[in-house]
Each structure stands twice: as structure tokens, then as C-alpha cells.
KOLDO-68512 format. One line per 8 residues: number of its first residue (from 1); their letters; for each residue x, y, z of C-alpha. Coordinates in Angstrom, 2 decimals. Each point is the difference from the previous one (the first is absolute). Layout:
N
NUM) a) X Y Z | ...
This chain:
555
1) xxxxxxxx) 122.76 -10.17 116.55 | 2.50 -1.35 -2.29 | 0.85 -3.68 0.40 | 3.78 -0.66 0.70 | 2.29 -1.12 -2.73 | 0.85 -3.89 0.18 | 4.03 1.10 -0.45 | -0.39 1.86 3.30
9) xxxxxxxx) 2.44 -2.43 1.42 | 2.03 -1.12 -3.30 | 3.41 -1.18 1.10 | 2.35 2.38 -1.07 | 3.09 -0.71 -2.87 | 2.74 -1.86 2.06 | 3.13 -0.51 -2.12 | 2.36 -2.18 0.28
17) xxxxxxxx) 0.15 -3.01 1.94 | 2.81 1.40 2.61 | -2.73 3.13 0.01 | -2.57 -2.64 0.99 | 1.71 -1.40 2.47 | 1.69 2.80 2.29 | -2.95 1.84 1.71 | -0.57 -3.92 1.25
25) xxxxxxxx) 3.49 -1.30 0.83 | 1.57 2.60 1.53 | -2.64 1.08 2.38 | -0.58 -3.49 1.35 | 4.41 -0.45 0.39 | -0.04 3.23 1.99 | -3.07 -0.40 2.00 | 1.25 -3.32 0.74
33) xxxxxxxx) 3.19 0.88 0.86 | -1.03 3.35 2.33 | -2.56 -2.79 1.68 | 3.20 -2.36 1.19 | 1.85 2.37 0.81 | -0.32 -0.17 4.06 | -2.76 -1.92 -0.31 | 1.57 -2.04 2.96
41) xxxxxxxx) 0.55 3.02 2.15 | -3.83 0.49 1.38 | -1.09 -2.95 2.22 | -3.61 -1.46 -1.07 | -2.64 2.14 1.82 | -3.31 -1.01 1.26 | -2.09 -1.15 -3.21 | 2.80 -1.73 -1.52
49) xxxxxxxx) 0.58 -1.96 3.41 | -3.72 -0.84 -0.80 | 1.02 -1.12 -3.75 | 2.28 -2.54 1.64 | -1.89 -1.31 2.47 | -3.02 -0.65 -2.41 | 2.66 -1.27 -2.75 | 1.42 -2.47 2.97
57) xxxxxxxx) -3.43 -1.75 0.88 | -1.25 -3.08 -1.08 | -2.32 -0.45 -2.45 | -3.17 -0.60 3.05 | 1.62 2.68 1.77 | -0.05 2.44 -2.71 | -3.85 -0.94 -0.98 | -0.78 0.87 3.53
65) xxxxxxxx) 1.52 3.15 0.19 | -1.21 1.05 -3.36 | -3.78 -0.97 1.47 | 0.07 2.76 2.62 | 2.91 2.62 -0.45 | 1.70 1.24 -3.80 | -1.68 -1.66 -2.70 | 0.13 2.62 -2.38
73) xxxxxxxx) 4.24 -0.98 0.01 | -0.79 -4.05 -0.47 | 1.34 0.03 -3.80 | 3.15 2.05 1.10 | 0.37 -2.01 3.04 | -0.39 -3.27 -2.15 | 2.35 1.67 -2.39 | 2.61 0.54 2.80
81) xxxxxxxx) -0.32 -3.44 1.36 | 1.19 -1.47 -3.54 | 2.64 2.48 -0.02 | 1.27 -0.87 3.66 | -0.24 -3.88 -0.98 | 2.46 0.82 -3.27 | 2.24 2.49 1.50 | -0.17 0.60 3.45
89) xxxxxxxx) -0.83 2.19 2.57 | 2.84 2.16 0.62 | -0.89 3.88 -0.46 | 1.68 0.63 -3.78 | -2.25 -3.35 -0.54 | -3.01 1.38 1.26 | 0.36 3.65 -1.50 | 1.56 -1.05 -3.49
97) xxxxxxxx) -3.68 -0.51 -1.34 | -1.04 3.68 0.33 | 3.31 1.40 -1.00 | -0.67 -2.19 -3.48 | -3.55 1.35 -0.36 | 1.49 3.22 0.90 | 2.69 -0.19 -2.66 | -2.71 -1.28 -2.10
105) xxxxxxxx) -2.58 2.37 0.13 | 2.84 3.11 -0.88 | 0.04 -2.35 -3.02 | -3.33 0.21 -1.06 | -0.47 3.45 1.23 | 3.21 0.76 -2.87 | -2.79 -1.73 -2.53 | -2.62 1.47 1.03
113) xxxxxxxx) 1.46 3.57 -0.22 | 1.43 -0.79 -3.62 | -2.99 -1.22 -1.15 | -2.05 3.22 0.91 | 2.18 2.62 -0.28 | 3.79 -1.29 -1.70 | 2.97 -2.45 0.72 | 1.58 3.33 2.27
121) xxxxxxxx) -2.61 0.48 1.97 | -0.67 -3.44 0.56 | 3.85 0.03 1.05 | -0.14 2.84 2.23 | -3.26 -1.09 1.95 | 1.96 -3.34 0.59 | 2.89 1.75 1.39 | -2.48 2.25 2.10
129) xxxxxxxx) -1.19 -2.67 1.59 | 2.93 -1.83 0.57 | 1.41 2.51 2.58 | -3.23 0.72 1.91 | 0.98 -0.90 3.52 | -3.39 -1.69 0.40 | 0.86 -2.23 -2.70 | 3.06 -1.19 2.35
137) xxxxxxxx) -1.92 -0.43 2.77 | -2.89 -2.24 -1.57 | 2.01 -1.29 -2.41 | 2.37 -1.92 3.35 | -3.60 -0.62 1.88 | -1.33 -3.52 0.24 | -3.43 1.23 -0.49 | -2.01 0.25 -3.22
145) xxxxxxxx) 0.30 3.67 -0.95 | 2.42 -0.36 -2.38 | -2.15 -2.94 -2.09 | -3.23 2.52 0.51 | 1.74 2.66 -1.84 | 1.69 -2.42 -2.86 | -3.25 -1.48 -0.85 | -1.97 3.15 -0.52
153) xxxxxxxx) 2.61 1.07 -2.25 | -0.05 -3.00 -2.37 | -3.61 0.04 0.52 | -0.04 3.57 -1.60 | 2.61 -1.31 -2.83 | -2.38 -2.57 -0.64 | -3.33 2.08 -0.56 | 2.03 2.47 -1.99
161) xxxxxxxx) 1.11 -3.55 -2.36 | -3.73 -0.94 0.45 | -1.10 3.22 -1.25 | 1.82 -0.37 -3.18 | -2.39 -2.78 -0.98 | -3.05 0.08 2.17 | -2.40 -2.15 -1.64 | 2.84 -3.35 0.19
169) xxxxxxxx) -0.91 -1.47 3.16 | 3.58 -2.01 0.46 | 1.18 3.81 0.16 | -1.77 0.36 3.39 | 1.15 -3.34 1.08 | 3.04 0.70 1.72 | -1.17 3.85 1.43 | -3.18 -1.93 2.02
177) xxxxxxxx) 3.11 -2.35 0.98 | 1.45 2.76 1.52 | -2.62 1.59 1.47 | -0.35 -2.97 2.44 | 3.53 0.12 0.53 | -0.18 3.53 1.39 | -3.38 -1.13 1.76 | 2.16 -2.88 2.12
185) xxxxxxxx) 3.26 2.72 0.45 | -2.42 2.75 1.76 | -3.65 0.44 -0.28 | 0.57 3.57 0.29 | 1.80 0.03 -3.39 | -3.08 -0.81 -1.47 | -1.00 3.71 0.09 | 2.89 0.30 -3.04
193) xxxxxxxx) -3.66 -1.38 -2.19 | -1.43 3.35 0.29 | 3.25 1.19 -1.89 | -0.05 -2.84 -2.47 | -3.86 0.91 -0.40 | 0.85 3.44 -0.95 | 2.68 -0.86 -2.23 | -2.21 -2.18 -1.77
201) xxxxxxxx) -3.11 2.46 -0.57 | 2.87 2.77 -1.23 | 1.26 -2.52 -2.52 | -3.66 -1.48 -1.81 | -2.68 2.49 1.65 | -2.86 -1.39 2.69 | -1.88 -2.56 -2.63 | 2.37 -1.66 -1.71
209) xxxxxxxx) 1.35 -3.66 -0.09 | 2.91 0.80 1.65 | -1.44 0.97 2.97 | -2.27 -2.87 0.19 | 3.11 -2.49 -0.14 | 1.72 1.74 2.53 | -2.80 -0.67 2.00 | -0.62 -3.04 -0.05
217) xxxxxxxx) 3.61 -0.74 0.05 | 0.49 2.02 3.33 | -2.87 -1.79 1.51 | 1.48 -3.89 -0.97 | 3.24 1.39 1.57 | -2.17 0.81 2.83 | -0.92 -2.86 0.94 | 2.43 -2.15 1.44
225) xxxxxxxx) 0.54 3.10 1.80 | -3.59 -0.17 1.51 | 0.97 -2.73 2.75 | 2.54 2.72 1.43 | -2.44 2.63 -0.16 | -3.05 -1.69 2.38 | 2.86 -1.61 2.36 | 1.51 3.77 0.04
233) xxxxxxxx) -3.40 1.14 1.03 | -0.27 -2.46 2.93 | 3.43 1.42 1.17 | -0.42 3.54 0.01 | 0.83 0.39 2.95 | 3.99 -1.18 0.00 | 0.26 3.46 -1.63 | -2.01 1.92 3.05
241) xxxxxxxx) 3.51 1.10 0.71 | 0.36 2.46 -3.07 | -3.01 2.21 1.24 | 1.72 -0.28 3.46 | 2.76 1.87 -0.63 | -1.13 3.20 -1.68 | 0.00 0.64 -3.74 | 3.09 0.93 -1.68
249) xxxxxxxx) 0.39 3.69 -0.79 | 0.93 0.95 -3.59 | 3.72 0.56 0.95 | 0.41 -3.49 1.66 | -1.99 -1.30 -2.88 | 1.97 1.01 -2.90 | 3.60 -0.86 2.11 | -1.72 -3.69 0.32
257) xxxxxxxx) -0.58 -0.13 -3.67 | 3.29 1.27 -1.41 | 1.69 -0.74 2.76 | 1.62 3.21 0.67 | -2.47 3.53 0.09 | 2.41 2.36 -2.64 | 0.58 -2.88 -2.26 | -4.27 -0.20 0.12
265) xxxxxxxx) -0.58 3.61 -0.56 | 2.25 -0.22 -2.83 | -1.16 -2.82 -1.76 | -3.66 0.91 0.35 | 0.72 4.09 -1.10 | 2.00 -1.49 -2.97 | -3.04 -2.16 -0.20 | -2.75 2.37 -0.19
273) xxxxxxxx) 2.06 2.09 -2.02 | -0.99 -2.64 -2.54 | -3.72 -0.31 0.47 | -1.92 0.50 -3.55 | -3.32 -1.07 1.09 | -0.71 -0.20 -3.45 | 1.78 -2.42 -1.36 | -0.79 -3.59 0.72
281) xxxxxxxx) 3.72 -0.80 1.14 | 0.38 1.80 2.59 | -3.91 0.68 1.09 | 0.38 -4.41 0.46 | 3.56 0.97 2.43 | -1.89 2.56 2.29 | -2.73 -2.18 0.13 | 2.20 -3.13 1.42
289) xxxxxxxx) 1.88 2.96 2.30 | -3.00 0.64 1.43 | -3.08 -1.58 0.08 | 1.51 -2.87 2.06 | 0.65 2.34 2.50 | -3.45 1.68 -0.42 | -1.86 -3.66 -0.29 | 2.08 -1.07 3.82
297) xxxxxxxx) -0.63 3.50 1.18 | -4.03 -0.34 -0.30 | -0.31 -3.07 1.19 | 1.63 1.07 3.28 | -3.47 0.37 2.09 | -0.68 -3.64 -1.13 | 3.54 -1.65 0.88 | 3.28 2.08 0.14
305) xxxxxxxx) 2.64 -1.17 -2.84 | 1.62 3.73 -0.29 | 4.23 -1.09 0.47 | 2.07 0.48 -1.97 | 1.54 -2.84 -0.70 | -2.85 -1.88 -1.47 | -0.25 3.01 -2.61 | 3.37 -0.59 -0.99
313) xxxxxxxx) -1.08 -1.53 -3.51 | -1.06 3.86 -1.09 | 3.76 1.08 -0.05 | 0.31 -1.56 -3.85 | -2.55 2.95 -0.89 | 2.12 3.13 1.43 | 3.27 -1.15 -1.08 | -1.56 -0.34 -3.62
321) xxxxxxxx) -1.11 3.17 0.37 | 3.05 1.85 1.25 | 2.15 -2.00 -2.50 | -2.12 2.13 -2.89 | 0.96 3.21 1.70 | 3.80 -1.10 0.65 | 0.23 -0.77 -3.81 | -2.29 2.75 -1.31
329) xxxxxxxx) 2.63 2.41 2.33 | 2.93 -2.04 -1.46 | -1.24 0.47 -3.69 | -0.39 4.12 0.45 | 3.57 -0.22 1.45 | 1.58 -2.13 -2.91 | -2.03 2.44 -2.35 | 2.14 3.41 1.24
337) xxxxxxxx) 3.40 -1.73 -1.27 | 1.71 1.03 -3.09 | -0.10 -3.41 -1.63 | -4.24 -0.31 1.12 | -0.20 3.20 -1.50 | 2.03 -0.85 -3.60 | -2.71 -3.11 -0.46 | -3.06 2.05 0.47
345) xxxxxxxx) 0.98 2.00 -2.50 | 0.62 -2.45 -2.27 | -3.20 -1.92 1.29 | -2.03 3.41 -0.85 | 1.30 -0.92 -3.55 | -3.31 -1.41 -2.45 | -0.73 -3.21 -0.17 | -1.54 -2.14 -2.25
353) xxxxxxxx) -2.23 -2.44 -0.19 | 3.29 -2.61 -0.65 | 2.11 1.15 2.52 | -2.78 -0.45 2.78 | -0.23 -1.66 2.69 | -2.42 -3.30 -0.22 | -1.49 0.42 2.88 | -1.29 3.03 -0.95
361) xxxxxxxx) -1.55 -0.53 -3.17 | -1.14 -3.80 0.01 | -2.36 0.37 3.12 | -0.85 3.81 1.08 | -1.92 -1.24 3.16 | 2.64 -1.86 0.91 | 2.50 3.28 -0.44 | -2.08 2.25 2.09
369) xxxxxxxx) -0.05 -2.99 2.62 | 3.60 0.30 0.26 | 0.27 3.69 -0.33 | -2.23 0.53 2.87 | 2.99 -1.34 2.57 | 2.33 2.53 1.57 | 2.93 -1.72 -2.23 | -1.55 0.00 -3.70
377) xxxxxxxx) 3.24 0.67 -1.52 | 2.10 -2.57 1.70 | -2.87 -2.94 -0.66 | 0.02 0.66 -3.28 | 3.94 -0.24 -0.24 | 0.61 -2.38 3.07 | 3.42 -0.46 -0.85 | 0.56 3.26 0.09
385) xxxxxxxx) -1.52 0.47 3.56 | 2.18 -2.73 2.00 | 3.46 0.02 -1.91 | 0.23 3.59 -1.48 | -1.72 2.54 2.00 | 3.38 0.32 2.37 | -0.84 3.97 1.69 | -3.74 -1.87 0.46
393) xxxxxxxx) 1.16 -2.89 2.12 | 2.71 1.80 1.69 | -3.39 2.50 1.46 | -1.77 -3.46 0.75 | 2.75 -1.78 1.64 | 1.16 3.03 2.05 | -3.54 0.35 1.27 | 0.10 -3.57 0.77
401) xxxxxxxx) 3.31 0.35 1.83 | -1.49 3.10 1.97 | -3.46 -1.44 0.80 | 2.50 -3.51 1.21 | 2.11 2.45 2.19 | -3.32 1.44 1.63 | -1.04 -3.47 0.89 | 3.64 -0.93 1.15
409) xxxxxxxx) -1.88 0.72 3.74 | -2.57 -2.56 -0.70 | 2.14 -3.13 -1.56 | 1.50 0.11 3.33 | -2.87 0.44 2.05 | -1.70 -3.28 -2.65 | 2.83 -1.92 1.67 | -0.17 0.98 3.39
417) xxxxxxxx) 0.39 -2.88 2.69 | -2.95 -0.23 0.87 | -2.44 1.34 -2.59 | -1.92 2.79 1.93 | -1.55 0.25 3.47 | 0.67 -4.04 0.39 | 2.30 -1.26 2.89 | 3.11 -1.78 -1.02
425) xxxxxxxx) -0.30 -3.48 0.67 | 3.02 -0.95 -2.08 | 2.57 1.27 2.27 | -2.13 -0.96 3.07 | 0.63 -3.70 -1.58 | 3.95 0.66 -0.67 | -0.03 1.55 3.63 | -1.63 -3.21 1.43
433) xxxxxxxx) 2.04 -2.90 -2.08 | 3.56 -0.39 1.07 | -1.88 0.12 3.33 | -2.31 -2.78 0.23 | 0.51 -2.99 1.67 | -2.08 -3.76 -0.61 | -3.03 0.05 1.90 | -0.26 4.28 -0.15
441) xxxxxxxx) -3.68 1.22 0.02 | -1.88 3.38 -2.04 | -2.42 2.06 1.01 | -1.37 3.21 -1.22 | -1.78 2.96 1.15 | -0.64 3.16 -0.74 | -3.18 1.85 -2.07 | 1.94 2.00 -1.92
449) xxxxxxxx) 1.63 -0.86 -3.47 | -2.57 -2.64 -0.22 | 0.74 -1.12 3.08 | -0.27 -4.17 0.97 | -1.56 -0.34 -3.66 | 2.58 1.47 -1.95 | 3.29 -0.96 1.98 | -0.88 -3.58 0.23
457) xxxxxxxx) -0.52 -0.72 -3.76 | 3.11 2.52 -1.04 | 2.28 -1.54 3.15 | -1.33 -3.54 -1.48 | 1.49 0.87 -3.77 | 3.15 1.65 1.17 | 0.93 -2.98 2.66 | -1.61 -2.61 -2.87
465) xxxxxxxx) 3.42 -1.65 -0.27 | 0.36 -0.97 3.70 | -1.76 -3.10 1.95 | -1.82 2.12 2.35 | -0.38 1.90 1.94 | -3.47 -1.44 1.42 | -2.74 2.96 0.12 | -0.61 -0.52 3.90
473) xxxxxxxx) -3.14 1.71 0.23 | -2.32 -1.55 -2.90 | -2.38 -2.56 0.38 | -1.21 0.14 -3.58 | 1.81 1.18 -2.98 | -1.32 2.32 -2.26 | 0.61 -2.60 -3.19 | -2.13 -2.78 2.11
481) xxxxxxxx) -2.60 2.85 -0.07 | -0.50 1.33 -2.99 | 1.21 3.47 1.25 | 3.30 2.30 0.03 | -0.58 -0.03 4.01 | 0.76 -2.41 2.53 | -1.71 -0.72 2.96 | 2.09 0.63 3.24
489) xxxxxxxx) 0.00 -2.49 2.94 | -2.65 0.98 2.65 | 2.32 -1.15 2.93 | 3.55 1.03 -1.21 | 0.96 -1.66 3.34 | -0.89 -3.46 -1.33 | 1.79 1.26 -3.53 | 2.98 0.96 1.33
497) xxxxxxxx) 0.31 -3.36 2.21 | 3.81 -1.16 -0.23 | 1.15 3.62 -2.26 | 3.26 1.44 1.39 | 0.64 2.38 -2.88 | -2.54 2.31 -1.57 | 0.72 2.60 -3.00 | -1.92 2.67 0.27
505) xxxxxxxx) -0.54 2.20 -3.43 | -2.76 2.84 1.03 | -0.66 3.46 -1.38 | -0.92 1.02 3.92 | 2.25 2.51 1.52 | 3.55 -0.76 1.34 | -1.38 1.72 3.02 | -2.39 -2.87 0.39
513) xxxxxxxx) 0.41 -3.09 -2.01 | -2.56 -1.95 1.25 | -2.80 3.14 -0.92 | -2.49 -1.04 -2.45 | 0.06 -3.67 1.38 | -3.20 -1.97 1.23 | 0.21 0.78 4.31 | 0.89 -3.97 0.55
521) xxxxxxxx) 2.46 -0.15 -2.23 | 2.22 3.22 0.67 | -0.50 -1.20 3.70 | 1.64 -3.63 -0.63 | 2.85 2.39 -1.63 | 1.00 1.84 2.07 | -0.53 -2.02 3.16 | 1.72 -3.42 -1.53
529) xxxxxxxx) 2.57 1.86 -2.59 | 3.14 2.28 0.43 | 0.21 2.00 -3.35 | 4.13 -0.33 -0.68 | 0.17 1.53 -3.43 | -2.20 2.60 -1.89 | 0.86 1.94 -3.76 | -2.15 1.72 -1.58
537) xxxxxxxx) -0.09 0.59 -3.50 | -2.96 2.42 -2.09 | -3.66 -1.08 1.28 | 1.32 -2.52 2.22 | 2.09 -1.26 2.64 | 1.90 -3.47 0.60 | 0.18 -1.45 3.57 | 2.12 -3.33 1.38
545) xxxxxxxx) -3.03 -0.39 3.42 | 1.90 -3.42 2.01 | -2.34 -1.46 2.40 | 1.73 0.06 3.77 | 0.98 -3.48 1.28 | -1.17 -0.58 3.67 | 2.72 -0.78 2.28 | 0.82 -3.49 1.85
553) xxx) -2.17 2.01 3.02 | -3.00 0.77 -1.96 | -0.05 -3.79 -1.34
């Protein structure tokens, strides 16, 4: 077997400085900018209610929780906590970290693509991933998807740098750095190591410094990560729920991922269209496409991981991909013009040993590095390849524009109000403010949408502004118990002593309001309360329930 050459992942020519710095800045701008854009329009959904309520708790409270429910989140719950102390908790507060590690990781996906392959396809990848519609919809979700998927792309930018001097331990320094950092985003990111692993063993073989180093650097990154890891496996079962609902079929899976199933199929036929298993590139991108997946996917019998959303971080990997087809396309295009045609001719010309390029005469391992990438002319003339290959770009750009048009569907669908099969409790709480009075009462009910659980932490958030009103029917709070569940009142008699207006927010039935309800409570409902107003909006319904006063007779 021969042993890989050490230049397997030699960074490729890059130009001028402007060169440098476009497959970085402009995909972060526009990924940024298509992540605002309506970010506002989509009310926070279940989890990120959860994000909140964690963010809002004291420090005691927070400890608590984090000892019995969601301790794999504590560092991005800690993280939102500072964030919430500095700049509030409105919803462009609390989504404006994942739209920057959004706009950041297009960034470093533009990097990581131009150090591979050239500065275009680093460009185009950037752009590719800018107008997935599942980039929109994590990127304006206060969860930690978005930081998952940023980190494993530095992390890979980072092994690559590592690689270029394995045996200089400050090299590995900052990749083991990251490593945790992906570790405390998602634990399920960590499968991206396998990837790194293989990328590794392509570049310096299976006994060779390098791979030792990355070791031992992956296993120091690993262990602050190690906490998270045995708390995670005393909470398994806060994730029951995944199993519960059936697994994802292949469709639903790739419309998750991309956010929109044609944009998907594209992106992953322009991506296989690419595959070269081998060369070390792009055998180290279908390895971080897809033994995540595969790692999640075996594990299954043991505890079920398999959504999509917490694979999101292998996206990078098929965009890189499909950006080498999109370019390798857009060359062959730009080659069938007159002008293409005039400089191959001249190009066919001899030429000698003066006239040649340096790369390829002061390092021939480092020239068939470089050659081996879908783009070898344009990284060896990188000026060339963003500023004068005009009939290239204009193939690349219209195939962006197309691929954006496709997932026109999806942006709007990422900025639906409410985000998927979640009730809207935003407009239940603009349908309940301009009528509530001092001294009004809430209850929920419901099973539904989350039910009791869900409304009462998303009805808390949306109302957050207002002094009340008083949650009639809980006797202890979820915060006072270290749990995202209250406990109700046993005698909601006693509970709703003195109450003469209740709100109502169920998912029940407008048939019957009170279904869904513990028997003693619905009772004191309906017996003690005339329901005067009801609106219902998606997943759930608002009603106004005013207890009847007894008249001078009855008293």
C-alpha cells in the first residue's frame, strides 16, 4: 500500500489579498443578511421558549434544573444567560447569536473551500450555503444548531492548519480548543471526529506523527466535554420522545436538512457528482457527509439521536462538494467561448523552463497536490479565477440564482409564524392583552401542542412585560423545582378562591374547552364560570371564562 503524500492537503495558491478575502466576506454579508431578513416574522416555538426560560432563571434555579432535565445545553444556556444580561431578551436579542454563527460559519466554509479546492469554489460553496432555507431557519433559532455547525467547520480549518506542521504542538492548540467547543454546542457533533480522523490518516498515512497529535489533541479537547457526556447519559431519557414519534423517512430527512426537498436533491446530485474517492479532499468531505449520519444511525438500538437537526453540522461537506461540480461545470462552459478558446491555443504554445510557473517547478508534490482539485487551472492563476473568468461566474451565479429560486418555497416556510406543527402562542398573547384587566387569572389545558407544559412557559415569555397575570392553578413552579413543569393545585377550588376572571389558552377542541382538563377542575369551570369570549388561533384557542356573581337571594 502506498503511504499518502504529506501535500495531500497543501493549501492551494491564493492571490491577491482581495482574492483572499472574498470567498470569506461575502458569504458571511449574504448569509447574514438572508438570516434577518424576516427573522421577526416566525414566533419562538417550543425549544426556544425552553432557551428563555432556562436563560431567565437564577443562578440556584438553573443548577437545579441542569441536575435533572438538559444538561448537555448548560454551556449554551450559560452562554445565553450572559447574552440576556448584556442585551436583552427580546426575540432579535435572543436569535442574533445563531444568525452571527450562521453568518460566520458561511465564512469559514468560503476558507475552507479555497483552501482545498480554489478562492471560486470556496466562493461558490459560501454562496450555496447562504441560500439553503435550513440555514434561515437555524440560523433565526435560539437553539445551538447554528454554533454546532460553525465549530466543526473551524475545527476542520484548524486540523487542515495543524496538518501543515504536525509535529509543533502549539499547532494543535487551538483545534483541541475547538473540539470542546463543538463538544459543549452538541454532543452529537462530535461524530464530525470520525471525519477529522479520516482526513488526518489521508494526509500522513496510519503511523505517523501526525496522527498521534491529532490524537491526543482530540482527546484534551475531550475532556471538558466529558462532564456533559456522563450527565447526558443520566438523562437519556428527555430524548425518549425522538423514538416516539417514528423515524424520519429519507424524503422528510433531506427537506429537514436543506430545508426544502429539490434544493436537497440538487445540492447532494451536484454533490456526488463530485465524489473522487481517491483523492484525499474530497474522500475527507464524504466522510464528514456521512459518517455522522452513519455513527447516529447505529447507535439507534442503544439511544435514538437520528433528527435532523442535530446533523445539521454535515451540510459544510455537500455544499463543498457541489461547489466543485458548479465550478468544474462553469469552467467547461467558459472553455466553449471564442476568447477561452484563443488562450488555449496560445497556452498549447512551449514553454520553458523561464516562463514557468513556480509552483510547478520548485515543489512537484506540491503541484500534483494542487492539480488533483477539480479547479487546477484557476488555483494556479487565482486571479484569473475570481476577476477574469466572466462566462465562468455568469454559469456559477445563474446556478446560484436558480438553485435560490427553487428554495424561494422554503425561505418562506423558514419564517413561518409559527415554525412547524407548534401552536401560536404569540397571537394568543396579542389576542389576550388589550383585554386584561388587574387581578385577571391564566390557566391552561390541553395535551396537544405541548399542552400545560409548553403554553405556560411560551404564554410566560410572550406576556413577560405585564405584572401578571397570576397562574391560578400552580402550587409549585417549575423554576422552584428544578423542572420545565409545574405542579397544578390538587383542589383548584381552594386555588381559584376570590378569581373572577380566568384566561383560558388550551389546544382542546372549541367543541369542548374544558377536554383534556383534570375531572375537578373542568367541573369548577364550567359550574362557577360563563365562557364570554373565545378565538382561536393555530394549535390553540383563547377564552375570557367570568365567574357568575350570586345574586342578593343566593347571599
Amino acid at each position: 500500500m502506498t503511504r499518502p503524500q504529506p501535500h495531500a492537503f497543501e493549501p492551494a495558491p491564493l492571490g491577491s489579498r482581495l482574492t483572499r478575502s472574498l470567498p470569506i466576506t461575502i458569504p458571511a454579508l449574504v448569509t447574514l443578511l438572508v438570516v434577518l431578513v424576516g427573522h421577526d416574522r416566525r414566533a419562538l416555538w417550543r425549544d426556544e421558549y425552553a432557551t428563555w426560560w432556562a436563560a431567565s432563571l437564577s443562578t440556584d434555579q438553573l443548577q437545579l434544573l441542569l441536575s435533572k432535565v438538559d444538561a448537555v445545553f448548560a454551556p449554551f444556556y450559560l452562554f445565553t444567560r450572559a447574552w440576556v444580561a448584556l442585551f436583552g431578551d427580546s426575540l432579535t436579542s435572543l436569535r442574533l447569536p445563531s444568525a452571527l454563527a450562521m453568518a460566520a460559519a458561511a465564512g469559514l466554509i468560503g476558507a475552507l473551500g479555497r483552501r482545498l479546492f480554489s478562492p471560486g469554489a470556496g466562493l461558490v460553496a459560501g454562496l450555496l450555503f447562504a441560500l439553503l432555507p435550513a440555514v434561515s431557519r437555524y440560523g433565526e433559532e435560539a437553539r445551538p444548531y447554528a454554533f454546532a455547525l460553525a465549530f466543526s467547520v473551524a475545527g476542520a480549518l484548524l486540523l487542515l492548519r495543524a496538518l501543515e506542521q504536525p509535529d509543533r504542538w502549539r499547532r494543535w492548540v487551538p483545534y483541541a480548543l475547538v473540539v470542546a467547543a463543538i463538544g459543549w454546542s452538541h454532543l452529537v457533533a462530535l461524530t464530525v471526529l470520525a471525519a477529522y480522523a479520516v482526513a488526518v490518516v489521508g494526509a500522513a498515512g496510519l503511523r505517523s506523527t501526525a496522527l498521534r497529535n491529532f490524537v491526543l489533541a482530540t482527546a484534551a479537547g475531550g475532556l471538558p466535554v466529558a462532564p456533559l457526556l456522563w450527565l447526558g447519559k443520566r438523562q437519556t431519557g428527555q430524548i425518549g420522545w425522538i423514538g416516539d414519534r417514528g423515524e424520519e423517512s429519507i424524503r422528510e430527512f433531506i427537506t429537514s436538512t436543506f430545508g426544502s426537498l429539490w434544493i436537497g436533491l440538487a445540492v447532494l446530485a451536484l454533490a456526488l457528482l463530485s465524489v473522487r474517492l481517491a483523492e484525499p479532499r474530497r474522500r475527507f468531505l464524504l466522510a464528514w457527509a456521512l459518517l455522522p449520519p452513519a455513527a447516529v444511525l447505529a447507535l439507534t438500538p442503544v439511544i435514538n439521536m437520528m433528527l435532523s437537526r442535530y446533523l445539521l453540522f454535515t451540510v459544510p461537506a455537500w455544499v463543498l462538494l457541489a461547489a466543485c461540480t458548479l465550478r468544474r461545470l462553469s469552467a467547461r462552459v467558459a472553455a466553449l467561448t471564442p476568447a477561452a478558446r484563443a488562450a488555449a491555443v496560445r497556452a498549447a504554445s512551449p514553454v520553458t523552463p523561464a516562463t514557468a510557473p513556480r509552483s510547478l517547478t520548485s515543489d512537484p508534490r506540491s503541484a500534483k497536490s494542487i492539480l488533483s482539485g477539480p479547479e487546477s487551472a484557476a488555483a494556479i492563476r487565482p486571479r484569473r479565477a475570481l476577476a477574469g473568468d466572466t462566462p465562468g461566474w455568469g454559469v456559477s451565479l445563474g446556478a446560484l440564482a436558480l438553485l435560490a429560486l427553487v428554495g424561494l418555497p422554503g425561505q418562506v416556510e423558514a419564517r413561518t409564524l409559527p415554525a412547524g406543527n407548534q401552536a401560536d402562542l404569540r397571537t394568543a398573547a396579542e389576542i389576550m392583552r388589550p383585554r386584561l384587566l388587574p387581578g385577571d387569572a391564566i390557566a391552561y389545558g390541553g395535551e396537544s401542542y405541548g399542552g400545560p407544559r409548553t403554553f405556560r412557559r411560551g404564554m410566560t415569555f410572550e406576556l413577560r412585560d405585564l405584572d401578571g397575570p397570576k397562574d391560578v392553578f400552580v402550587s409549585v413552579r417549575g423554576q422552584d423545582r428544578g423542572s420545565f413543569e409545574a405542579v397544578e393545585c390538587a383542589d383548584p377550588a381552594e386555588c381559584a378562591k376570590g378569581v373572577t376572571r380566568i384566561w383560558l389558552v388550551t389546544s382542546a377542541p372549541d367543541r369542548d374547552l374544558f377536554a383534556s382538563m383534570p375531572v375537578a377542575r373542568a367541573e369548577l369551570l364550567r359550574d362557577e364560570f360563563t365562557t364570554v369570549f373565545a378565538q382561536r388561533t393555530q394549535g390553540v384557542a383563547v377564552a375570557l371564562l367570568v365567574r357568575e356573581q350570586p345574586s342578593p337571594a343566593q347571599q
